[in-house]
C-alpha positions in Angstrom: -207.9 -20.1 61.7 -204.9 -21.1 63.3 -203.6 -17.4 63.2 -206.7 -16.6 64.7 -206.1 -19.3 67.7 -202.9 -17.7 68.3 -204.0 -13.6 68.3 -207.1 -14.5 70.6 -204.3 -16.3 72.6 -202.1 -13.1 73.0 -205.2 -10.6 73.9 -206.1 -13.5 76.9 -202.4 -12.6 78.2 -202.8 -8.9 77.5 -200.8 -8.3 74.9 -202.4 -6.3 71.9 -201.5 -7.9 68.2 -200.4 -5.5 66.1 -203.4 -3.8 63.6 -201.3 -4.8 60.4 -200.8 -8.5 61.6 -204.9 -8.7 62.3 -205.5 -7.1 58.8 -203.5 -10.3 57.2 -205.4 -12.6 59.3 -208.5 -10.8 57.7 -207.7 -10.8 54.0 -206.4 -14.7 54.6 -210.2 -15.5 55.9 -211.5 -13.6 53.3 -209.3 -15.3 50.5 -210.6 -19.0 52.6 -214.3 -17.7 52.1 -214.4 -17.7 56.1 -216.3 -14.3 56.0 -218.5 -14.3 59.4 -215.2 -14.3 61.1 -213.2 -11.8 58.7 -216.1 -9.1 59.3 -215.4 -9.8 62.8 -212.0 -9.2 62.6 -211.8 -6.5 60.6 -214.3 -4.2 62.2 -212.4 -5.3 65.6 -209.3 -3.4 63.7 -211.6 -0.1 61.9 -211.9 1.6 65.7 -208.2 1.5 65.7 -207.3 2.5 62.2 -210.1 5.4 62.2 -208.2 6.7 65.3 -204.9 6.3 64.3 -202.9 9.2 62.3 -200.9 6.6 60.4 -201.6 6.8 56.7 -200.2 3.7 56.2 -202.3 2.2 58.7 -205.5 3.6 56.8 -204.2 2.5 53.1 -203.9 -1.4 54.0 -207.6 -1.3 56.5 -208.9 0.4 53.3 -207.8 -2.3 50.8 -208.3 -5.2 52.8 -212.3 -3.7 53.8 -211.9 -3.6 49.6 -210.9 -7.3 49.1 -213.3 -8.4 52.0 -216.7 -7.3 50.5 -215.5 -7.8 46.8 -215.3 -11.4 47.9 -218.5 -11.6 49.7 -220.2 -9.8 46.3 -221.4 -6.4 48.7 -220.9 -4.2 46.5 -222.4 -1.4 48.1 -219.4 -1.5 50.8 -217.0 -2.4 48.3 -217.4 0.9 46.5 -217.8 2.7 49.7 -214.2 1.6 50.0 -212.9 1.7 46.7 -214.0 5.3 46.9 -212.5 6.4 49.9 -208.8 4.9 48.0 -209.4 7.0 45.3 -210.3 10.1 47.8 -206.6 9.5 48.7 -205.5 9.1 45.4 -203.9 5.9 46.4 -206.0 3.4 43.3 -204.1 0.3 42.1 -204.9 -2.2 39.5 -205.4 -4.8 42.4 -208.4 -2.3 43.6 -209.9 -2.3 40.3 -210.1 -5.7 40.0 -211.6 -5.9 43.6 -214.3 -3.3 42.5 -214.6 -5.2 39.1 -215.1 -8.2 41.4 -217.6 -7.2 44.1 -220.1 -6.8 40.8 -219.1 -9.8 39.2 -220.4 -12.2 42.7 -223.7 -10.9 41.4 -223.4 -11.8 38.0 -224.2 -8.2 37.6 -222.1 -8.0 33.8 -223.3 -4.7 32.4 -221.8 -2.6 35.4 -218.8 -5.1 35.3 -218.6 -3.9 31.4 -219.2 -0.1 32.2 -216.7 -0.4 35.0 -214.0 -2.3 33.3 -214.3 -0.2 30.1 -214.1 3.1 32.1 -210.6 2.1 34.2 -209.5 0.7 30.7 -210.4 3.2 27.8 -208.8 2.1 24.4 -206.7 5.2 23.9 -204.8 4.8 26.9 -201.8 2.9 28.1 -203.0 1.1 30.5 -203.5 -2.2 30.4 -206.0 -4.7 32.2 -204.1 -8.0 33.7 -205.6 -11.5 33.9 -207.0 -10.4 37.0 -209.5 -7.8 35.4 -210.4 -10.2 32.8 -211.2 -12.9 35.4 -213.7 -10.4 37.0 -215.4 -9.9 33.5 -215.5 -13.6 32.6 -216.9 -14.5 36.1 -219.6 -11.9 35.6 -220.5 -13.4 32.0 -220.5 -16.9 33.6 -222.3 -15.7 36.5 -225.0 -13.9 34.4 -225.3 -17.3 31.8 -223.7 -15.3 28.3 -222.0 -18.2 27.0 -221.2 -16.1 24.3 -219.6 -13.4 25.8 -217.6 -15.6 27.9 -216.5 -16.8 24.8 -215.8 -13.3 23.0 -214.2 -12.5 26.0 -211.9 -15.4 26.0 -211.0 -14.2 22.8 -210.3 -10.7 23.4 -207.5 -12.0 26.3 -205.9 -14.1 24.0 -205.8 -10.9 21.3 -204.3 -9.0 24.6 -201.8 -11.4 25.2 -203.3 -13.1 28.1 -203.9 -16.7 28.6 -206.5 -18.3 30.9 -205.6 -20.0 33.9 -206.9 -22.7 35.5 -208.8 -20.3 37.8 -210.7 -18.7 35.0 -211.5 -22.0 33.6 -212.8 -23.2 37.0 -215.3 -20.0 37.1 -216.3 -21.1 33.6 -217.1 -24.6 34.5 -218.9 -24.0 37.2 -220.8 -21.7 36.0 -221.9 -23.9 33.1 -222.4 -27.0 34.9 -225.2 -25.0 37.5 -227.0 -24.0 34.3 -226.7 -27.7 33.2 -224.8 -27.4 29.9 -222.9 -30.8 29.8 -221.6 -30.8 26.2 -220.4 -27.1 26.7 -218.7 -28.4 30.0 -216.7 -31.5 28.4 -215.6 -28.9 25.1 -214.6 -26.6 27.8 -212.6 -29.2 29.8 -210.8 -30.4 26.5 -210.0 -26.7 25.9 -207.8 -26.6 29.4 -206.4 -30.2 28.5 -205.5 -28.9 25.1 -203.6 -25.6 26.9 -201.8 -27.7 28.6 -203.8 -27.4 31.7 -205.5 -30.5 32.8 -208.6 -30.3 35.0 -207.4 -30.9 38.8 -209.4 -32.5 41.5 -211.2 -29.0 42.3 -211.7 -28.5 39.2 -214.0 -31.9 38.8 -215.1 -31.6 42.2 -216.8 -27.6 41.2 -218.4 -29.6 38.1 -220.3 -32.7 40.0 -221.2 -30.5 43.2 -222.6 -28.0 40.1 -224.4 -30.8 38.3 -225.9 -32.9 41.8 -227.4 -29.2 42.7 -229.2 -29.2 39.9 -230.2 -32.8 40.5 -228.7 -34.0 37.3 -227.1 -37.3 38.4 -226.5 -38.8 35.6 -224.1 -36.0 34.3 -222.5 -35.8 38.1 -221.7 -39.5 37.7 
């Protein structure tokens, strides 16, 4: 917001920020969940990137338009976007895993499955990151498929990836809205026992989880 202060600050003296600098300022609100102002933003900067005959220009509005609606969950926009990348042939695994995410917001798992098993066939070489595999556990989470968070948990460790605290903090939240307090303490002994003890955010996700559910006792 601050970066925001200081661009309206430079159009009030008439100079004109430059498109690249505003598209920052729009994934940064984006990544802070500050979404009415991000849309704002970024379809301040689409008139000028539409217009303009830089390519670069169009590659970075089109991934951060990705990243924006991937983190608000519209999907519909998201694959509007993702699509136009892949007209340009320009896809990237950071791309996939915003397309992987704007379905996972919705808990919407089976097209996060499809999706993640079409980018990611077994017989080829490439390889999802923890980044792809945090889409699909959010989506599991999301949806309330305890189990598949769990098979899925598995199949990163089998890959060679291990869960971060972020994954873990989409896991417990997700559990705690649904209520399941034992699930929630094995889960927090899990990150204690990887050597990654829950943070303040991380306890704060679990008793804002549990007191909308009106469950006191297990917020307290």
């Amino acid at each position: 917001t601050d970066a925001v202060a200081v661009c309206d600050e430079l159009e009030r003296h008439g100079h004109r920020p430059d498109p690249h600098l505003r598209l920052s300022i729009v994934s940064a609100l984006a990544s802070s969940n500050l979404f009415e102002l991000a849309c704002f933003y970024f379809w301040k900067v689409a008139a000028i990137a539409e217009r303009s005959e830089d390519g670069h220009l169009e590659a970075v509005f089109l991934a951060r338009g990705l990243h924006l609606f991937a983190h608000q969950g519209d999907h519909m926009q998201a694959e509007e976007f993702f699509r136009r990348i892949e007209q340009r042939g320009d896809v990237r695994p950071a791309h996939v895993a915003w397309r992987l995410q704007a379905h996972a917001v919705n808990g919407d798992k089976d097209t996060v499955l499809q999706l993640f098993r079409s980018h990611f066939p077994k017989d080829t070489p490439t390889r999802a990151t923890i980044f792809h595999y945090t889409a699909v556990i959010m989506a599991l989470a999301r949806s309330g498929d305890v189990v598949g968070v769990r098979d899925w948990l598995k199949c990163m460790a089998r890959s060679g990836i291990k869960p971060d605290r972020h994954v873990y903090d989409i896991i417990l939240k997700s559990l705690a809205r649904r209520g399941d307090r034992e699930v929630v303490a094995g889960r927090m002994n899990e990150m204690r026992a990887a050597g990654l003890p829950p943070r303040a955010v991380t306890y704060t996700n679990v008793i804002s989880a549990f007191a909308q559910r009106g469950d006191a006792v297990a917020a307290e």
